[in-house]
N, CA, C, O and CB atoms as a CASP TS submission, in Angstrom:
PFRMAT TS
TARGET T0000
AUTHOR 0000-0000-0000
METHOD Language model
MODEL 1
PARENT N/A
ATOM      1  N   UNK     1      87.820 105.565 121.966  1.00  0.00           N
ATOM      2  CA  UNK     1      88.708 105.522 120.816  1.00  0.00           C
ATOM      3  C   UNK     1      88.216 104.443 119.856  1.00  0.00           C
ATOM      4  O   UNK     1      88.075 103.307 120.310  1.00  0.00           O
ATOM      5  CB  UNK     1      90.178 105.255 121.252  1.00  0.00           C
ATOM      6  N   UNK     2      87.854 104.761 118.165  1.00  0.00           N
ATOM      7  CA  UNK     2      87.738 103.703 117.782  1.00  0.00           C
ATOM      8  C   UNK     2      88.804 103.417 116.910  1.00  0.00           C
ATOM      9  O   UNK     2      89.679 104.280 116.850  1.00  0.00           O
ATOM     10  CB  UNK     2      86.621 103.553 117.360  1.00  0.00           C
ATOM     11  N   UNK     3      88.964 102.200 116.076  1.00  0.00           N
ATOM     12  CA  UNK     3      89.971 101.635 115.726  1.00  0.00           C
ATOM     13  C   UNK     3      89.483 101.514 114.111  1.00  0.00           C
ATOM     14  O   UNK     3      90.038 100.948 113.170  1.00  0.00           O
ATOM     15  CB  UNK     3      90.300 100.332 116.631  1.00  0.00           C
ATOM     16  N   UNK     4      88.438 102.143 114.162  1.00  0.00           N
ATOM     17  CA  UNK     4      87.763 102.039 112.303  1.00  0.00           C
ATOM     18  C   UNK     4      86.953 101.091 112.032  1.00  0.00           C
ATOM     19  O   UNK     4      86.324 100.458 112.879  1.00  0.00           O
ATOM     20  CB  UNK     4      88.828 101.723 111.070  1.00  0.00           C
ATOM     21  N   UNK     5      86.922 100.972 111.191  1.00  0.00           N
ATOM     22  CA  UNK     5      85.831 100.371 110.496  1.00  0.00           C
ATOM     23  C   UNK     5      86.722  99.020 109.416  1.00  0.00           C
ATOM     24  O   UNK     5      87.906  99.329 109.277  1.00  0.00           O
ATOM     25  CB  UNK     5      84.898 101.807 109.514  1.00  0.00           C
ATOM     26  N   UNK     6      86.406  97.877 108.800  1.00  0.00           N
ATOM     27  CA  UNK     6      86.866  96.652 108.250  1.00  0.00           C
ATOM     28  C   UNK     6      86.187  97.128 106.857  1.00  0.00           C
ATOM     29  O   UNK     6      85.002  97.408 106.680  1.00  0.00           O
ATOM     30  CB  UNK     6      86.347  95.108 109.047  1.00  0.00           C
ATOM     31  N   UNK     7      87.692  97.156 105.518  1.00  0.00           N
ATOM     32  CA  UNK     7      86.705  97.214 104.516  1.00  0.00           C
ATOM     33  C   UNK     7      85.610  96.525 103.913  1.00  0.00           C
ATOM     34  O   UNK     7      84.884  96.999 103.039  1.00  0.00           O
ATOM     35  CB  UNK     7      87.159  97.327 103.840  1.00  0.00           C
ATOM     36  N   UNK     8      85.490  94.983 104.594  1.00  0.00           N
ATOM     37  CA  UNK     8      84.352  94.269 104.390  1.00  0.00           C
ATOM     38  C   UNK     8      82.922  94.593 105.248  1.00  0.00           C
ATOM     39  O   UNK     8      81.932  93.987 104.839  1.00  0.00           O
ATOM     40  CB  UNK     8      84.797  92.949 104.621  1.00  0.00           C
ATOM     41  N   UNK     9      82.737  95.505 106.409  1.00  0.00           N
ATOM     42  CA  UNK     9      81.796  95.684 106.751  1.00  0.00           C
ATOM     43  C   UNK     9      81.299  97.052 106.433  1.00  0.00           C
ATOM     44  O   UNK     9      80.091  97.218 106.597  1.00  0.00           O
ATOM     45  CB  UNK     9      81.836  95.319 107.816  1.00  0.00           C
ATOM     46  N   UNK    10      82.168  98.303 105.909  1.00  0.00           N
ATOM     47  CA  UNK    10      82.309  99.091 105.101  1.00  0.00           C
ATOM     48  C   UNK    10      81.003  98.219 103.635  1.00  0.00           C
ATOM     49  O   UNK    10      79.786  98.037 103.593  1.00  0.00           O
ATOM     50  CB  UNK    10      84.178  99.274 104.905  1.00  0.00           C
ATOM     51  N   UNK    11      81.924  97.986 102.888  1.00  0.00           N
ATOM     52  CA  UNK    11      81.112  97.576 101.991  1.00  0.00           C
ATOM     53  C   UNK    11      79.156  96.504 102.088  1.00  0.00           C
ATOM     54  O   UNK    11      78.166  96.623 101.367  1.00  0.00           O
ATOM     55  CB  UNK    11      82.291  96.855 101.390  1.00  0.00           C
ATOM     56  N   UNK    12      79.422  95.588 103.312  1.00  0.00           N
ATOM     57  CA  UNK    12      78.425  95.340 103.446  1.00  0.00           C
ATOM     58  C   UNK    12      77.306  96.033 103.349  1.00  0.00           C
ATOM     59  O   UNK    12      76.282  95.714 102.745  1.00  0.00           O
ATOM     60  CB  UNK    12      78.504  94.969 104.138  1.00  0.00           C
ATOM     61  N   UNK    13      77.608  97.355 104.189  1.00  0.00           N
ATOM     62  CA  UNK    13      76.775  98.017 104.898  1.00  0.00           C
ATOM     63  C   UNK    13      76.329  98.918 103.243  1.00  0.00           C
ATOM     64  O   UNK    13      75.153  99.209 103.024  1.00  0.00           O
ATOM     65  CB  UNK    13      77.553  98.894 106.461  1.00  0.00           C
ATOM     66  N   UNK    14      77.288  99.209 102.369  1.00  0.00           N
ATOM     67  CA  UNK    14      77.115  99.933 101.192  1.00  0.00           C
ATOM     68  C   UNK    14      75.943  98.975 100.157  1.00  0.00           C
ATOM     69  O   UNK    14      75.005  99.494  99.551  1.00  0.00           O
ATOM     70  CB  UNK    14      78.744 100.163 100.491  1.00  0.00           C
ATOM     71  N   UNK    15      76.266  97.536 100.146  1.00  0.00           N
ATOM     72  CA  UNK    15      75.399  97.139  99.516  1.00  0.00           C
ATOM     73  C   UNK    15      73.972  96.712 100.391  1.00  0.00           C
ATOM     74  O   UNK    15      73.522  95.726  99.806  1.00  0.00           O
ATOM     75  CB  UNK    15      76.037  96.177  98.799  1.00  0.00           C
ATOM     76  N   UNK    16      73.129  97.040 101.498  1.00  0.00           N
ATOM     77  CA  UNK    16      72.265  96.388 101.799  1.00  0.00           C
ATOM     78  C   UNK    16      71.693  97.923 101.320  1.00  0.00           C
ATOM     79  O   UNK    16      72.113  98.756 100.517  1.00  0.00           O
ATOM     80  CB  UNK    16      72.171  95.529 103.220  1.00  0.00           C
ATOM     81  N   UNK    17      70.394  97.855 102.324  1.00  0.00           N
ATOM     82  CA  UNK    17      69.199  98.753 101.559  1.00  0.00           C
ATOM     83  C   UNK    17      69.437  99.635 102.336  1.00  0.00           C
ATOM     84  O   UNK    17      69.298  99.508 103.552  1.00  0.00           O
ATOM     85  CB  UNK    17      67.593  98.352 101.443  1.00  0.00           C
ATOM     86  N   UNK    18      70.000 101.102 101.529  1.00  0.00           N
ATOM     87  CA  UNK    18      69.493 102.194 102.673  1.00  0.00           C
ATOM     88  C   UNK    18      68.382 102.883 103.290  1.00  0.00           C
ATOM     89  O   UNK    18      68.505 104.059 103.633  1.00  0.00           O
ATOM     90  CB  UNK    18      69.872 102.999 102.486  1.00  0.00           C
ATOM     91  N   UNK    19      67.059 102.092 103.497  1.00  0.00           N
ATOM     92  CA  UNK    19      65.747 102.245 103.854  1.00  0.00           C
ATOM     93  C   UNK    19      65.694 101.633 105.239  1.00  0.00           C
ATOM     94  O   UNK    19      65.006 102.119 106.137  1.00  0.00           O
ATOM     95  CB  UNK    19      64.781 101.614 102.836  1.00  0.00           C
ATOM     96  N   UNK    20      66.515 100.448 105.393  1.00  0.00           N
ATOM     97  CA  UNK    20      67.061  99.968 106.856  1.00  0.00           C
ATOM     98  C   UNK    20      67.355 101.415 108.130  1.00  0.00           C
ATOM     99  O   UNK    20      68.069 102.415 108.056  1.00  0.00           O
ATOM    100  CB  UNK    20      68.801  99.067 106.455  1.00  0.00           C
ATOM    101  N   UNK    21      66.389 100.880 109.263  1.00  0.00           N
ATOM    102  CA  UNK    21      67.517 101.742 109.601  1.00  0.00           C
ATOM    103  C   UNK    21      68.624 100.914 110.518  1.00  0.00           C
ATOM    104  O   UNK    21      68.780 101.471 111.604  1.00  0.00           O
ATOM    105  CB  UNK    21      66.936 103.064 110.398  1.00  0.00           C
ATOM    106  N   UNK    22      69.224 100.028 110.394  1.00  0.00           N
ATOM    107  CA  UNK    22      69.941  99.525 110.872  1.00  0.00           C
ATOM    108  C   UNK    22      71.047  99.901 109.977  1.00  0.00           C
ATOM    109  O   UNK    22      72.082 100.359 110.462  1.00  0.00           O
ATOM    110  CB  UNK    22      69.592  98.353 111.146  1.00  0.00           C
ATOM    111  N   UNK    23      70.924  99.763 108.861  1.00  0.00           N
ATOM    112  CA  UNK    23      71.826 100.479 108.018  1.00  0.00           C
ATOM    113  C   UNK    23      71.778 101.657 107.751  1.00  0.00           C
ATOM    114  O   UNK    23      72.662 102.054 106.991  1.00  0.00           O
ATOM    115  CB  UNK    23      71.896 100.086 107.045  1.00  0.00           C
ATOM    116  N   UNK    24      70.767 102.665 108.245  1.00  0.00           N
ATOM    117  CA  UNK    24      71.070 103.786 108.565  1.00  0.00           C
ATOM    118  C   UNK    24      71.798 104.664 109.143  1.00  0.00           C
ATOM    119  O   UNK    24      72.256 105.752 108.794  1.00  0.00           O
ATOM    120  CB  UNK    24      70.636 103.914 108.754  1.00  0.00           C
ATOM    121  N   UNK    25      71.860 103.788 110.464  1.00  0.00           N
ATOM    122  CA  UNK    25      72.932 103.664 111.500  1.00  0.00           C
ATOM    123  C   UNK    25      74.379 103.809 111.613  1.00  0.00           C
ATOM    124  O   UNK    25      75.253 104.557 112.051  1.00  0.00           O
ATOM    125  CB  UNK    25      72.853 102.712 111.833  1.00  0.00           C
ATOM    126  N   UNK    26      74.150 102.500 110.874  1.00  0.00           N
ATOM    127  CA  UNK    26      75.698 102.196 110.246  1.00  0.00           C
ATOM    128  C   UNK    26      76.609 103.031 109.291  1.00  0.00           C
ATOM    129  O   UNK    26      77.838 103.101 109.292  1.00  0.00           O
ATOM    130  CB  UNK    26      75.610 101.042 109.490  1.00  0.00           C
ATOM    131  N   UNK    27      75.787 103.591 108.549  1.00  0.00           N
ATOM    132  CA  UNK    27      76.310 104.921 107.376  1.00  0.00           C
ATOM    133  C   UNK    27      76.677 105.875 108.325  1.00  0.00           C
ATOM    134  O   UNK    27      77.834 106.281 108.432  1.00  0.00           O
ATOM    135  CB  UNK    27      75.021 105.699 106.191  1.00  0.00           C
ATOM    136  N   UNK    28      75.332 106.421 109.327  1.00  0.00           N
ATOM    137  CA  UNK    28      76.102 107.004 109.949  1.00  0.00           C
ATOM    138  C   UNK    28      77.487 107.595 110.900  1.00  0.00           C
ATOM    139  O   UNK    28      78.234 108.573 110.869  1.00  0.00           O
ATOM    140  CB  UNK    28      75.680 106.940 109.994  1.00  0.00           C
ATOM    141  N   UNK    29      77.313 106.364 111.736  1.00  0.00           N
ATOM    142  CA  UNK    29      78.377 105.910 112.120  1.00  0.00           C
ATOM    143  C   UNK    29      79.709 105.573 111.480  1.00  0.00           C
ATOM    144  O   UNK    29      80.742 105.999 111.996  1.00  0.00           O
ATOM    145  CB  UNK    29      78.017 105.139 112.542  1.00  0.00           C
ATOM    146  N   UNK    30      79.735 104.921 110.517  1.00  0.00           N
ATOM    147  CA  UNK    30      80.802 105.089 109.382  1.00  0.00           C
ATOM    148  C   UNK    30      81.555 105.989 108.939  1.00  0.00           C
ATOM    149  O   UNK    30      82.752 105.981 108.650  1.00  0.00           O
ATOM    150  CB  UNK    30      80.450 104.920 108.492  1.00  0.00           C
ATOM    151  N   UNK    31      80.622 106.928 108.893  1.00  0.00           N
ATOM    152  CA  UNK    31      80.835 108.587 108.068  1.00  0.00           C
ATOM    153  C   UNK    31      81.770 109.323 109.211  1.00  0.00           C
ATOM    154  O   UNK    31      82.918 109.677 108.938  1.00  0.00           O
ATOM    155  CB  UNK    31      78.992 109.723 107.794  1.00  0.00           C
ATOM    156  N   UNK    32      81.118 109.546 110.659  1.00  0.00           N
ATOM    157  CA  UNK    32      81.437 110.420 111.444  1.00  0.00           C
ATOM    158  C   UNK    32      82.241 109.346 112.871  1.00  0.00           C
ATOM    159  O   UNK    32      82.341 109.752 114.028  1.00  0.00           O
ATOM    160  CB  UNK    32      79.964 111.395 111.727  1.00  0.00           C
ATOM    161  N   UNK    33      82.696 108.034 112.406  1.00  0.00           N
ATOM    162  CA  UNK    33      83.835 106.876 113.174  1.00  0.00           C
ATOM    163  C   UNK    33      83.150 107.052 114.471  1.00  0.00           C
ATOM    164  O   UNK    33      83.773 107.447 115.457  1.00  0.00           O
ATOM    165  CB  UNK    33      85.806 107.290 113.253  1.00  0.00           C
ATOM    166  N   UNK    34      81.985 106.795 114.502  1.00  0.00           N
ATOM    167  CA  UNK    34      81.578 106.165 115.841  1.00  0.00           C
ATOM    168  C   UNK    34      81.510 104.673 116.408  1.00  0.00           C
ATOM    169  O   UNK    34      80.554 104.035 115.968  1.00  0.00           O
ATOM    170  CB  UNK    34      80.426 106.533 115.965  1.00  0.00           C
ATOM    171  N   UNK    35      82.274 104.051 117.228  1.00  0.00           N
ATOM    172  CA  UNK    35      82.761 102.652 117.369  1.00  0.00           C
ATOM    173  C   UNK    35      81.298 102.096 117.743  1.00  0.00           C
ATOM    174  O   UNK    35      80.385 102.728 118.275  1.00  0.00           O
ATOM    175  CB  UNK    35      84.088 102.385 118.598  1.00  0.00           C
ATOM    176  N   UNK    36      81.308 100.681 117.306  1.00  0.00           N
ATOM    177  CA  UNK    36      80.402  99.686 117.159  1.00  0.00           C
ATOM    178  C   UNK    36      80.112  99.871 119.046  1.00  0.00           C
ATOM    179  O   UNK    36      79.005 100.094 119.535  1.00  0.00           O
ATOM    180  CB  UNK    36      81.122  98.000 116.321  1.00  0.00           C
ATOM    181  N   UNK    37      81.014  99.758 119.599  1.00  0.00           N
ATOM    182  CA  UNK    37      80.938  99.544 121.439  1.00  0.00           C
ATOM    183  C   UNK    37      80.104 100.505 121.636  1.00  0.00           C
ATOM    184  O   UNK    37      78.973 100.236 122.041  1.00  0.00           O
ATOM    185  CB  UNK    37      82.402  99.790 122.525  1.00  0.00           C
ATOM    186  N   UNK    38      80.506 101.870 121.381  1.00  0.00           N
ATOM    187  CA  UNK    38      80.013 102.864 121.643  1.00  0.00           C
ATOM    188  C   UNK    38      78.769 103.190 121.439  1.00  0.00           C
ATOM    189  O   UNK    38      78.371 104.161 122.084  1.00  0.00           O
ATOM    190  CB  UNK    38      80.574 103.501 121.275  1.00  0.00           C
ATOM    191  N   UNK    39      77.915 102.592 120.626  1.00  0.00           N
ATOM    192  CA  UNK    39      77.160 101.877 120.050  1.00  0.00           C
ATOM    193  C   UNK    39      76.325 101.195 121.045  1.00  0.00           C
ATOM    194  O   UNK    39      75.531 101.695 121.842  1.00  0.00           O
ATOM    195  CB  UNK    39      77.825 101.122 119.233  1.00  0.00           C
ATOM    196  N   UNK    40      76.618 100.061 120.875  1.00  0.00           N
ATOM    197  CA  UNK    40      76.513  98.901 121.479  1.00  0.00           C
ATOM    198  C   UNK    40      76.148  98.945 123.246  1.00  0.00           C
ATOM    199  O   UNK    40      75.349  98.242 123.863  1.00  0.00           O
ATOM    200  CB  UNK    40      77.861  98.240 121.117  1.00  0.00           C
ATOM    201  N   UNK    41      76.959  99.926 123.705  1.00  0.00           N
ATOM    202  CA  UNK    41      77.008 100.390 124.897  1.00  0.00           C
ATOM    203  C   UNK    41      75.653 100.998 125.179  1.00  0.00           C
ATOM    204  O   UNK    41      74.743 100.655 125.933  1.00  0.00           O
ATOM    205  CB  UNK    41      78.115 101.276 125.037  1.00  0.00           C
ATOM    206  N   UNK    42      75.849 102.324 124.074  1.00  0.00           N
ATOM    207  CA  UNK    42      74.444 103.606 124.691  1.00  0.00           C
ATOM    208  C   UNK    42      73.327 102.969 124.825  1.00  0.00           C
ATOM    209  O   UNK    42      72.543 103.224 125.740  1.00  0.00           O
ATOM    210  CB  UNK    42      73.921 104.970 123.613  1.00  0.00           C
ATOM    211  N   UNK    43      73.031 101.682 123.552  1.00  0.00           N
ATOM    212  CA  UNK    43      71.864 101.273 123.312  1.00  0.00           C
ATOM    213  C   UNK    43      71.383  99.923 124.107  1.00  0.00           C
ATOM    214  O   UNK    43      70.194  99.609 124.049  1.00  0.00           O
ATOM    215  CB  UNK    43      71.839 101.163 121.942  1.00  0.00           C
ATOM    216  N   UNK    44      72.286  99.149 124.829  1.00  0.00           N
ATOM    217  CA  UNK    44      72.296  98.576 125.729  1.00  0.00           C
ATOM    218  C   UNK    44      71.855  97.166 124.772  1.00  0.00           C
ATOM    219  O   UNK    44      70.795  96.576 124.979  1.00  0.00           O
ATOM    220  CB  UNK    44      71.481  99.238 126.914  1.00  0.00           C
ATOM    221  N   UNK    45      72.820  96.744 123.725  1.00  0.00           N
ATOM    222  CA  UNK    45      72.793  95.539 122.799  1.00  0.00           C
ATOM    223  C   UNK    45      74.380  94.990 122.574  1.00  0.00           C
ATOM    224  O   UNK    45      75.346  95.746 122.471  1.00  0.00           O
ATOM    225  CB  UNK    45      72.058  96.011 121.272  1.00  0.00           C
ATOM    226  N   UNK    46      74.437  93.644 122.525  1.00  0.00           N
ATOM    227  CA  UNK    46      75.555  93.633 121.941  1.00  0.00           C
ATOM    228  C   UNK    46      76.230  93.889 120.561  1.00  0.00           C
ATOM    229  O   UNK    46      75.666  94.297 119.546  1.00  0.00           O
ATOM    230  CB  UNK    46      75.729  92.819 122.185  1.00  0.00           C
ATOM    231  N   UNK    47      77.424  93.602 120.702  1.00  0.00           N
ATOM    232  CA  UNK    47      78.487  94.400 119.221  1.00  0.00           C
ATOM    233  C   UNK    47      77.840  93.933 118.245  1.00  0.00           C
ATOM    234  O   UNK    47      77.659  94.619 117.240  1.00  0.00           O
ATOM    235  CB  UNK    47      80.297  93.944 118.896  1.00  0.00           C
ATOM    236  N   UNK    48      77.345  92.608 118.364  1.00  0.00           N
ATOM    237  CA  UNK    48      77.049  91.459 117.321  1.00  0.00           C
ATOM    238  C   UNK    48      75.859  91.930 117.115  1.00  0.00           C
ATOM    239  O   UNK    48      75.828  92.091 115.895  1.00  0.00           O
ATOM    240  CB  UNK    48      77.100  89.865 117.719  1.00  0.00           C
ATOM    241  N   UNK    49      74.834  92.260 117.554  1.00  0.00           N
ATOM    242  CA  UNK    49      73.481  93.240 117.254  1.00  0.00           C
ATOM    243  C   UNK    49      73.754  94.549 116.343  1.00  0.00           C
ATOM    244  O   UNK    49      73.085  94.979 115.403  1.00  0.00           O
ATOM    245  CB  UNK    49      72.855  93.855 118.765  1.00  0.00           C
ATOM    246  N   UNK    50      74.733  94.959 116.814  1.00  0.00           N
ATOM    247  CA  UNK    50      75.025  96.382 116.061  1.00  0.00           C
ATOM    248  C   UNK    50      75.654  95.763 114.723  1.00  0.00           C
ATOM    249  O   UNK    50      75.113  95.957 113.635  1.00  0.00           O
ATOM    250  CB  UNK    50      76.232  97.572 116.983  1.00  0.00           C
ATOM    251  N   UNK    51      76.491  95.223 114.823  1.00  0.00           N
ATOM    252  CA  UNK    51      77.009  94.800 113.559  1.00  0.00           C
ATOM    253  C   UNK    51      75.986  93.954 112.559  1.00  0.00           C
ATOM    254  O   UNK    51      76.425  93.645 111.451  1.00  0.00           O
ATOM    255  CB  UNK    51      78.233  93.962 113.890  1.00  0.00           C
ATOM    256  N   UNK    52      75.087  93.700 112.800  1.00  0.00           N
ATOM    257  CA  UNK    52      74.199  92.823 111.750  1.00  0.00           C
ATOM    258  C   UNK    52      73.312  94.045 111.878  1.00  0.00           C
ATOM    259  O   UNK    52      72.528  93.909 110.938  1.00  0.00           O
ATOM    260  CB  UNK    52      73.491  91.055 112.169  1.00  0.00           C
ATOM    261  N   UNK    53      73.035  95.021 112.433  1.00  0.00           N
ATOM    262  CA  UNK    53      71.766  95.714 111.991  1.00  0.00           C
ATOM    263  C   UNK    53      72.773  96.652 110.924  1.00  0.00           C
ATOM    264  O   UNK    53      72.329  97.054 109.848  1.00  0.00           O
ATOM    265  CB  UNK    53      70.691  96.649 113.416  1.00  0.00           C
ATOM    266  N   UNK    54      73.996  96.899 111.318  1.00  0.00           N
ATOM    267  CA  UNK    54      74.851  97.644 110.039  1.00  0.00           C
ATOM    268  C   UNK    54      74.917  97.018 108.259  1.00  0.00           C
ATOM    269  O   UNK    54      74.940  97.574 107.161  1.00  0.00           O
ATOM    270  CB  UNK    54      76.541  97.568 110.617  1.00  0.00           C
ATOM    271  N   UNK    55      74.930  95.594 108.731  1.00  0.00           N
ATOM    272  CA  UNK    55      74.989  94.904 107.474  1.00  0.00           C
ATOM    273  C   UNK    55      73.519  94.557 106.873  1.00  0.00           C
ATOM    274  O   UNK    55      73.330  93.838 105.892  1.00  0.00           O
ATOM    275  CB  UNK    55      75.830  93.602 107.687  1.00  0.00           C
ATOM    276  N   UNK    56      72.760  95.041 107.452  1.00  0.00           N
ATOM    277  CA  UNK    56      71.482  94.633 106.877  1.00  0.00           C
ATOM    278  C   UNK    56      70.911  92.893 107.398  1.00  0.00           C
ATOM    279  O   UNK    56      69.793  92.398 107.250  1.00  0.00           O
ATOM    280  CB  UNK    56      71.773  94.762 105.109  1.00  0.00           C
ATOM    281  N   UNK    57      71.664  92.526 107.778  1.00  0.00           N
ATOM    282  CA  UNK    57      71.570  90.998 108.484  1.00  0.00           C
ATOM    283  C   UNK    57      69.677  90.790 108.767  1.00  0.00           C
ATOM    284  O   UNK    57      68.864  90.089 108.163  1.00  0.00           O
ATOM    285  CB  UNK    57      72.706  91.005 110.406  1.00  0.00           C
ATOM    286  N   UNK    58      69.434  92.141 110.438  1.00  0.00           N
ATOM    287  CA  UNK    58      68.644  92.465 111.130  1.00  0.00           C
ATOM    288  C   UNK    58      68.325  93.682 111.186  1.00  0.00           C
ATOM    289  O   UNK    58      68.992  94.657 110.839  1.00  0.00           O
ATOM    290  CB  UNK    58      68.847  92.093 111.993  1.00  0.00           C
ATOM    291  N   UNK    59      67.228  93.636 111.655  1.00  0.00           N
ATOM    292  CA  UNK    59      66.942  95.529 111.773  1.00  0.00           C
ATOM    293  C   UNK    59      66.344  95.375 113.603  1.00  0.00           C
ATOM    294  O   UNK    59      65.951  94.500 114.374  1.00  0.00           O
ATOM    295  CB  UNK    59      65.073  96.423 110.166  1.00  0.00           C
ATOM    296  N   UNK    60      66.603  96.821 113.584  1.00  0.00           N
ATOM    297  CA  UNK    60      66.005  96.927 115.623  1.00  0.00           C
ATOM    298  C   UNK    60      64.764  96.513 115.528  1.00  0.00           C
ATOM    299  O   UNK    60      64.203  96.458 114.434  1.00  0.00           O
ATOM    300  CB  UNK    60      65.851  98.718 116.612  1.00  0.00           C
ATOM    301  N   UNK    61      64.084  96.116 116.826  1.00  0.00           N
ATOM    302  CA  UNK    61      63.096  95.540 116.556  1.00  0.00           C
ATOM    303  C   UNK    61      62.112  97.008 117.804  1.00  0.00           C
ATOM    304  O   UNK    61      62.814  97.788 118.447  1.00  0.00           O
ATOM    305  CB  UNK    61      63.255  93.545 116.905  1.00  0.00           C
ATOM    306  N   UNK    62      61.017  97.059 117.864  1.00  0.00           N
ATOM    307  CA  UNK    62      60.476  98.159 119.164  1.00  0.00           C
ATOM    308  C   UNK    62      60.912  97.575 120.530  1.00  0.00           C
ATOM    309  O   UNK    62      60.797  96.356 120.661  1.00  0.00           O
ATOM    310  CB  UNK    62      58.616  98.338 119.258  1.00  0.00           C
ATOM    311  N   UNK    63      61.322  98.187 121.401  1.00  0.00           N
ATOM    312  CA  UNK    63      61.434  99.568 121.572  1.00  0.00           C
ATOM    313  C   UNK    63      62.625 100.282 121.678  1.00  0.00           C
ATOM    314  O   UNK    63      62.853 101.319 122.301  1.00  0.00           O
ATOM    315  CB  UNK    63      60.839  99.855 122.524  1.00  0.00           C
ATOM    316  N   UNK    64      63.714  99.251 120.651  1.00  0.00           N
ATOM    317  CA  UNK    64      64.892  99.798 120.727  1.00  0.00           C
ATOM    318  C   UNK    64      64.947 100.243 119.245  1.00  0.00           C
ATOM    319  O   UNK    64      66.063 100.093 118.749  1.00  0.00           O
ATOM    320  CB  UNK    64      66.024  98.847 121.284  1.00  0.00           C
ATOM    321  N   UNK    65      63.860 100.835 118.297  1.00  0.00           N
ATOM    322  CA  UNK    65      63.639 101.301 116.995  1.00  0.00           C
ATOM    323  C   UNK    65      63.404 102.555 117.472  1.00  0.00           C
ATOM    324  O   UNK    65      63.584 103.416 116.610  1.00  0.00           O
ATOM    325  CB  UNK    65      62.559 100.648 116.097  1.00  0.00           C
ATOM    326  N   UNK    66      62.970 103.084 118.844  1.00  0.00           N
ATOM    327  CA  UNK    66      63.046 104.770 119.159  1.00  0.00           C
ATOM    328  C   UNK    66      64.329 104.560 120.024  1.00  0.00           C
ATOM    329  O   UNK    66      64.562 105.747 120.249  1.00  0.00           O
ATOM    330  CB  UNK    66      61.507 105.645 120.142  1.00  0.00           C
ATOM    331  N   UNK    67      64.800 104.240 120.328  1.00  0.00           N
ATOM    332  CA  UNK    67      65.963 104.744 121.012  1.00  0.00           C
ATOM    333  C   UNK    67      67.087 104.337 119.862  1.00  0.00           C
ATOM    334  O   UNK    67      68.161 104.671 120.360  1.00  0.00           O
ATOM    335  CB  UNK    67      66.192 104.021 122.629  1.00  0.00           C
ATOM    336  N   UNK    68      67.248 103.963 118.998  1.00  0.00           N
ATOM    337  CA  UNK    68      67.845 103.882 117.577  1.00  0.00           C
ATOM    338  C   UNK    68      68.111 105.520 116.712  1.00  0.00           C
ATOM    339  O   UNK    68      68.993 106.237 116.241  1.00  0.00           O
ATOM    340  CB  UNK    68      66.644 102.869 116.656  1.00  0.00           C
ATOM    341  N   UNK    69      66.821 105.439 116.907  1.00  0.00           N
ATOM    342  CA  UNK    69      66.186 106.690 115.941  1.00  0.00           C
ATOM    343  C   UNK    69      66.809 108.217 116.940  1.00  0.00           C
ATOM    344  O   UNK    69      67.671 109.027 116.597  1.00  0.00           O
ATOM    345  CB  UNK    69      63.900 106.556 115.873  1.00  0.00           C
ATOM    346  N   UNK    70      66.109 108.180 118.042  1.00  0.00           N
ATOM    347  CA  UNK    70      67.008 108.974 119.321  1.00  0.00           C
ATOM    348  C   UNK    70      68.688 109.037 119.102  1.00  0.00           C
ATOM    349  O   UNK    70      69.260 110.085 119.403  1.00  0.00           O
ATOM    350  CB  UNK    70      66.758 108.024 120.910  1.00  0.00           C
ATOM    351  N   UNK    71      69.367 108.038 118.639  1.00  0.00           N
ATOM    352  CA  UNK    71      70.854 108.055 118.770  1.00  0.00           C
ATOM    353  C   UNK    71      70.915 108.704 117.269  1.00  0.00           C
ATOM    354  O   UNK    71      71.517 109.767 117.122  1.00  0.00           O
ATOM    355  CB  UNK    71      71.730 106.408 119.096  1.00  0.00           C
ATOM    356  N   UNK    72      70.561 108.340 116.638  1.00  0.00           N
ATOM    357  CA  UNK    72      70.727 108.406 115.017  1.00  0.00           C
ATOM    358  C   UNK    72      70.556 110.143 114.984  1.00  0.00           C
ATOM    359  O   UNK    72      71.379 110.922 114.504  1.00  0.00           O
ATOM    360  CB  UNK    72      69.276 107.339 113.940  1.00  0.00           C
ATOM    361  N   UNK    73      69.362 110.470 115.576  1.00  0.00           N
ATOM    362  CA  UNK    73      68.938 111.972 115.157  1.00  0.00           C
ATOM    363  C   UNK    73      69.155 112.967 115.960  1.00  0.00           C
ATOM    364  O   UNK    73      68.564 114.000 115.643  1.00  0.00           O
ATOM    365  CB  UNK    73      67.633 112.142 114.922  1.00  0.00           C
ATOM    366  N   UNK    74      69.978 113.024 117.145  1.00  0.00           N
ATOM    367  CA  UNK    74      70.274 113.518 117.975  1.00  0.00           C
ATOM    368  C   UNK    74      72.023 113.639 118.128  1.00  0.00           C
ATOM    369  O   UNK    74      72.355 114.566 118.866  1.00  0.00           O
ATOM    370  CB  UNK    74      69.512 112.914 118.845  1.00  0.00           C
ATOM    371  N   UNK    75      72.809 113.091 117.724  1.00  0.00           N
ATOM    372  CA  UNK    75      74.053 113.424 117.072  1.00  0.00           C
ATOM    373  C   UNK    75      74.338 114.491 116.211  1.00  0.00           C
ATOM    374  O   UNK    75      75.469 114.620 115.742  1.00  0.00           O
ATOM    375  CB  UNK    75      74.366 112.519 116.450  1.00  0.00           C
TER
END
């Protein structure tokens, strides 16, 4: 169950670069309310990882940039 999204990380995620894919991610997820845990969980990172690669903070680094890409394109 997620509980949504914060209109400040909403917007973060709107102003960083959508060439990220950390913010790729995050759009996605946004769009179709997939929780940060849920997230966080599959990919075996914490919330705080997911949430800065949403805001553009950080981006995945290898070899969690194919299993990123795997979650992202396989949904």
């Amino acid at each position: 169950m997620s509980y949504g999204y914060t209109a400040r990380l909403i917007q973060k995620n709107k102003e960083a670069s959508g060439r990220l894919l950390g913010v790729k991610l995050g759009r996605h997820c946004i769009r179709n309310d997939i929780s940060v845990s849920e997230v966080a969980h599959t990919l075996g990172v914490s919330r705080q990882a997911v949430y800065n690669w949403f805001e553009g903070v950080n981006t995945p680094k290898p070899p969690l940039t194919a299993l990123v890409e795997k979650f992202l394109y396989e949904l």
